[in-house]
C-alpha positions as CSV (number, residue, x, y, z in Angstrom):
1,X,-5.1,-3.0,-24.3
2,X,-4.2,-0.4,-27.0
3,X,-0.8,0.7,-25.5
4,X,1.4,-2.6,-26.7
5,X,0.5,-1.9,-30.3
6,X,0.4,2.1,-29.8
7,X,4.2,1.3,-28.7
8,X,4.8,-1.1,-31.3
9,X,3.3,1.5,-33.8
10,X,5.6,4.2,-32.6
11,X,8.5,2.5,-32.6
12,X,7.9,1.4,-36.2
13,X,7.3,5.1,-37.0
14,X,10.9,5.9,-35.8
15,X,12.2,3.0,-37.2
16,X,13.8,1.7,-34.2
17,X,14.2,-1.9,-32.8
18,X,13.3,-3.3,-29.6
19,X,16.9,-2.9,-28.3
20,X,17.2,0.6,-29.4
21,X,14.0,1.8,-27.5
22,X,14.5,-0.3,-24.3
23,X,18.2,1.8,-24.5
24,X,16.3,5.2,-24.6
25,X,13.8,4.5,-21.7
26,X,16.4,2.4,-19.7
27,X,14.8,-1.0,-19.8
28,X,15.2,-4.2,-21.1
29,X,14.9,-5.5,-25.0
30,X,12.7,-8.2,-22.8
31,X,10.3,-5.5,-21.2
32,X,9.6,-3.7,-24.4
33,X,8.4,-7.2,-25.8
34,X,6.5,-7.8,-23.1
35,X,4.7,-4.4,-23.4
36,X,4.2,-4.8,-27.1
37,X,2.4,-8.1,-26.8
38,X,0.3,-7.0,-23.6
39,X,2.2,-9.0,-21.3
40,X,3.5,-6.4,-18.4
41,X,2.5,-2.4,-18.5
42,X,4.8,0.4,-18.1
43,X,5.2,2.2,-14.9
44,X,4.6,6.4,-15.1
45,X,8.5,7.0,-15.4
46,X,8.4,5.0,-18.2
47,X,5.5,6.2,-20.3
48,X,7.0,9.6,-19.8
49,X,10.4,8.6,-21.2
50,X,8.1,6.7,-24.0
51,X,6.0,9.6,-24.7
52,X,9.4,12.1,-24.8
53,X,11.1,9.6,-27.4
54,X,8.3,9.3,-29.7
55,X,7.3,12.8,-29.2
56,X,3.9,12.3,-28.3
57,X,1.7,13.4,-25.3
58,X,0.6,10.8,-22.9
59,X,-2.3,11.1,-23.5
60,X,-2.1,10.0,-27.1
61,X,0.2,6.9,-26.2
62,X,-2.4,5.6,-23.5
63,X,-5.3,6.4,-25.3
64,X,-8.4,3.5,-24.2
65,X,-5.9,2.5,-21.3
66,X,-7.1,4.7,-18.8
67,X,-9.2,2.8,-16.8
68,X,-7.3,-0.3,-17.7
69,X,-3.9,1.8,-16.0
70,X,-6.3,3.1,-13.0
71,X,-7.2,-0.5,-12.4
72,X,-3.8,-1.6,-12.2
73,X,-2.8,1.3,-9.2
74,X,-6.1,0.7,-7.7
75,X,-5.0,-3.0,-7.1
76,X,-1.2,-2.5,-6.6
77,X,-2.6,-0.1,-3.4
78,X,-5.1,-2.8,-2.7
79,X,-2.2,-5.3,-2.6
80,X,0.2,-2.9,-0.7
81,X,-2.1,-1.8,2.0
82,X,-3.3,-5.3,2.7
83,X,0.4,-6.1,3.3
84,X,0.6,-3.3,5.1
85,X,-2.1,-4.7,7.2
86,X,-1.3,-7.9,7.9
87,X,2.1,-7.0,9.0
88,X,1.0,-4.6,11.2
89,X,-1.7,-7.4,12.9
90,X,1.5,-9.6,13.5
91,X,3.2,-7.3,15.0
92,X,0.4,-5.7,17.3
93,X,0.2,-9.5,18.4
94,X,3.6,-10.0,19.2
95,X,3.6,-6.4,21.4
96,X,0.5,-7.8,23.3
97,X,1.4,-11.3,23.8
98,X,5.5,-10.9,24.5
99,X,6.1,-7.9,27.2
100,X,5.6,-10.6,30.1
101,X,7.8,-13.4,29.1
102,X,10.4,-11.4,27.4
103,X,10.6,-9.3,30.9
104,X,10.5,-12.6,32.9
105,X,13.1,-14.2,31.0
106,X,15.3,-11.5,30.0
107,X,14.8,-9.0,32.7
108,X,15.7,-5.3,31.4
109,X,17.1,-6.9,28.3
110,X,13.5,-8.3,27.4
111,X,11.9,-5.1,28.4
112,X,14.4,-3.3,25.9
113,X,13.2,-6.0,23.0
114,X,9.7,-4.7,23.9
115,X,9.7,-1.4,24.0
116,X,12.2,-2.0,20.4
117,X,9.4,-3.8,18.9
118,X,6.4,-1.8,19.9
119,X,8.3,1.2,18.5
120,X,8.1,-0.4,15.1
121,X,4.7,-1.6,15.6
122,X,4.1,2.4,16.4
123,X,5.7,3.2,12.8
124,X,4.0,0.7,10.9
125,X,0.6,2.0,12.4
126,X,1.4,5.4,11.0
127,X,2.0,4.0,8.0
128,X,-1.3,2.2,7.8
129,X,-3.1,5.2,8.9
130,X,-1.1,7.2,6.4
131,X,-2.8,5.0,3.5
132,X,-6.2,5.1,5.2
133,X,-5.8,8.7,5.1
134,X,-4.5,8.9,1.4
135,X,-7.4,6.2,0.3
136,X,-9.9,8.0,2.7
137,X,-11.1,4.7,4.6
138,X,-11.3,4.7,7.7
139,X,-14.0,3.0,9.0
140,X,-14.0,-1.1,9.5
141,X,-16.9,-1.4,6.2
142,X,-14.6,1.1,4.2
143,X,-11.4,-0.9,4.5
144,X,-13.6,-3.9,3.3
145,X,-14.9,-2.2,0.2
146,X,-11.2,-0.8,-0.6
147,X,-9.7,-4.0,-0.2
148,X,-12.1,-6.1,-2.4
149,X,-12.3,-3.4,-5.3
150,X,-15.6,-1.4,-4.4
151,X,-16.5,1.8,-3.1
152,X,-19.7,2.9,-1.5
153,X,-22.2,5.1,-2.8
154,X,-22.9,8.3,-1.3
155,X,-25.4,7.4,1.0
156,X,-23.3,4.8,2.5
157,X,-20.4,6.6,2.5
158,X,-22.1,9.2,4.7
159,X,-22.8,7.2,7.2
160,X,-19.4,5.6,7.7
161,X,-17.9,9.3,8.0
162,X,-20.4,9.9,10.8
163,X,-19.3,6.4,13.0
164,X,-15.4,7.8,12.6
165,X,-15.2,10.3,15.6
166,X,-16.9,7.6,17.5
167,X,-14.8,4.6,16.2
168,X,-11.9,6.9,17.2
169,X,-13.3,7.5,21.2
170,X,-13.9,3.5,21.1
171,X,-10.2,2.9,19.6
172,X,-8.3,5.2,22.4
173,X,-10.2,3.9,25.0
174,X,-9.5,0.2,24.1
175,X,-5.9,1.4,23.9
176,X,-5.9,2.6,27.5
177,X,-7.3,-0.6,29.0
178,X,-4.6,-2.2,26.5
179,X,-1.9,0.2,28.3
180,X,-3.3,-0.4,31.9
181,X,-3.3,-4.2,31.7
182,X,-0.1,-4.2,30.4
183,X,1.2,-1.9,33.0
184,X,-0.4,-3.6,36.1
185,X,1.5,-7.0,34.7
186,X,4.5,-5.3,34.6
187,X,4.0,-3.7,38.0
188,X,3.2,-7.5,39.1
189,X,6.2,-8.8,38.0
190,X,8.9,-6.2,39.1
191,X,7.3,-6.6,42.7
């Protein structure tokens, strides 16, 4: 990485210490350290308040770190939208395996639980289809690429765009016999 020592070499320039720069971009004495020696990397507010201090374009203060920097977001989304995920499988569990008991043993109170957590089930869905969207994966392969670093070539990706619309009649479908079941076991038990 170029950045801890382009940092280092600016701050030099100006004659300023660690504590006077972590001051002017509102961080710690400890985070400017630890950017100088390659240890953590500045997040976009900060190289813009770094790159206004010592007058320089971004450009010029990232230089080489480009790819290292689109890395870095590539696998904080990769990290986010697999918790994303996996929070949204929980969830989607718990709505299908809790409407009966909850209803049995709580009556109305139960089916208020219910209908309290598949709203938030509904939510986080958006949200992971929201990142889907933004990352342009949708199909089961794409997610699987995204989330172990790779993309597909242009051949591949082709052919993932044309499954969608039908992955999408398959998906609604699956969610109406999802819907029915869970309806006719609620219409069982209220008899």
């Amino acid at each position: 990485m170029e950045l801890g020592q382009q940092i280092k070499k600016y701050r030099n320039e100006l004659s300023l210490s660690q504590d006077a720069l972590a001051e002017k971009v509102y961080v710690s004495r400890q985070t400017i350290s630890n950017w100088e020696n390659d240890k953590s990397y500045p997040d976009v507010n900060s190289l813009v308040l770094l790159s206004e201090v010592f007058n320089t374009s971004i450009d010029n203060l990232i230089k080489g770190d480009v790819d290292i920097m689109k890395q870095q977001v590539r696998s904080e989304d990769k990290k986010e939208f697999e918790k994303l995920s996996q929070v949204f499988a929980i969830m989607f569990l718990a709505v299908m395996i809790t409407p009966i008991p909850l209803a049995h043993f709580l009556n109305y109170f139960g089916i208020a639980i219910w209908v309290i957590l598949m709203a938030a089930t509904f939510y986080v869905a958006i949200m992971v289809e929201k990142k889907k969207k933004q990352f342009d994966i949708q199909t089961y392969r794409e997610i699987i690429a995204f989330t172990e670093g790779e993309g597909l070539d242009e051949i591949a990706k082709a052919r993932e765009e044309g499954k969608r619309p039908y992955q999408k009649l398959l998906l609604a479908f699956g969610a109406g016999i999802v819907t029915l079941v869970i309806a006719i076991a609620f219409g069982m038990l209220f008899k």
